[in-house]
C-alpha positions in Angstrom: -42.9 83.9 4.3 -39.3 85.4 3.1 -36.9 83.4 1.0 -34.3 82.0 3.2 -31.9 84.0 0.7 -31.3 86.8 -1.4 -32.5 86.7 -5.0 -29.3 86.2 -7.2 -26.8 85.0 -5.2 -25.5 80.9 -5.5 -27.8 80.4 -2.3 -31.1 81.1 -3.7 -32.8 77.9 -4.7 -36.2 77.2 -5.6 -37.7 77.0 -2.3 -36.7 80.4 -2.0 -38.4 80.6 -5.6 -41.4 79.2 -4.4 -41.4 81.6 -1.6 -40.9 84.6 -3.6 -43.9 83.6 -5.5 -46.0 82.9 -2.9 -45.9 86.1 -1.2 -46.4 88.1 -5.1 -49.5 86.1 -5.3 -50.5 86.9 -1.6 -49.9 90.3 -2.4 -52.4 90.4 -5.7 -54.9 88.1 -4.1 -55.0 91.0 -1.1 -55.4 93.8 -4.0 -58.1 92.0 -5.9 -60.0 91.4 -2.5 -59.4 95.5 -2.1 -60.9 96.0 -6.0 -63.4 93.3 -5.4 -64.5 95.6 -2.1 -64.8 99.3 -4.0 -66.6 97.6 -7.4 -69.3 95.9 -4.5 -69.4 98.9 -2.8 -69.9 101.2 -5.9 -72.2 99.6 -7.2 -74.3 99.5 -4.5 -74.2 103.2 -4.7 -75.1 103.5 -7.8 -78.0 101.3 -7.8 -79.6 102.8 -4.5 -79.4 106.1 -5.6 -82.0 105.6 -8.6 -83.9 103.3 -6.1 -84.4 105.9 -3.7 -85.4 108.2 -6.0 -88.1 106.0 -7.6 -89.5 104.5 -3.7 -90.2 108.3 -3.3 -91.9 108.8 -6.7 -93.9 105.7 -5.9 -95.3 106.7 -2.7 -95.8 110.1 -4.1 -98.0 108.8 -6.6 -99.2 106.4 -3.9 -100.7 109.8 -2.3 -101.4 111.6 -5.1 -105.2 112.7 -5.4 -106.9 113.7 -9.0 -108.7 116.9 -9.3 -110.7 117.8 -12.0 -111.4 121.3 -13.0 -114.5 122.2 -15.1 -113.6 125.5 -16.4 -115.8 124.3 -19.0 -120.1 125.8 -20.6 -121.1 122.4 -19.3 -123.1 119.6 -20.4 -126.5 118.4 -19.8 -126.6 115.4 -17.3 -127.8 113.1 -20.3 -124.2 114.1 -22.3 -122.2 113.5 -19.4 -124.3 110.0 -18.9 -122.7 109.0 -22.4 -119.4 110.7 -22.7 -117.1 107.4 -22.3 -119.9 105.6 -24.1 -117.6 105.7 -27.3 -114.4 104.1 -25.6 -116.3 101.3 -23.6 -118.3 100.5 -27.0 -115.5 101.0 -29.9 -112.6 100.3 -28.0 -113.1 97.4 -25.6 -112.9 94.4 -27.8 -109.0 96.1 -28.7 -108.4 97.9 -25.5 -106.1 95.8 -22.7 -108.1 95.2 -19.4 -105.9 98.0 -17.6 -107.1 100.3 -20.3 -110.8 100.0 -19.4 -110.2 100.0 -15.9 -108.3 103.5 -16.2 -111.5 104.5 -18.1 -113.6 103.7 -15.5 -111.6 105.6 -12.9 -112.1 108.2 -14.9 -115.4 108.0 -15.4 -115.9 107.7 -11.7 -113.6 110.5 -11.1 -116.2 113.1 -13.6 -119.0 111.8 -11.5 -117.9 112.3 -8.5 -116.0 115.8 -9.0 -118.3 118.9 -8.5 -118.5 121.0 -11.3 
């Protein structure tokens, strides 16, 4: 809406005032919607970026197979019966479930591996 006048003659008034206001505050309210718009929309950029990156790392790891390599003189099959004897006996009390489970992945994994 315009004034019905122009600011700083006799005529202006302050419905004219009220006017003049009213459209200044139109016009900020239309720039913090525009501010409001670029912040949402860059920081959605920012945050699917690292997303993206770690979805991929995830299914990577979702894929990911563990080879073992003896390169090793070997061990008679009685050593290798006892090798994670130590962890599962010293360390289980103290050792977080997940701990013990990772051990017996690994376990399973030196069984299982040829070589």
């Amino acid at each position: 809406m315009t004034p019905r006048h122009v600011e700083g003659t006799r005529q202006w008034n302050s419905t004219d005032q009220m006017f003049a206001d009213f459209n200044t505050m139109v016009a900020e309210l239309g720039s913090i919607e525009t501010m409001k718009n670029d912040f949402v929309s860059n920081v959605s950029h920012e945050i699917k970026n690292p997303l993206a990156i770690i979805t991929t790392h995830a299914k990577a790891l979702e894929h990911a197979t563990v080879e073992i390599i003896d390169d090793g003189c070997g061990m008679s099959e009685t050593e290798a019966a006892h090798i994670f004897d130590k962890f599962y006996q010293g360390g289980a009390p103290r050792m977080p479930q997940r701990r013990s489970r990772i051990w017996a992945r690994l376990q399973r994994a030196t069984v299982v591996s040829p070589g």
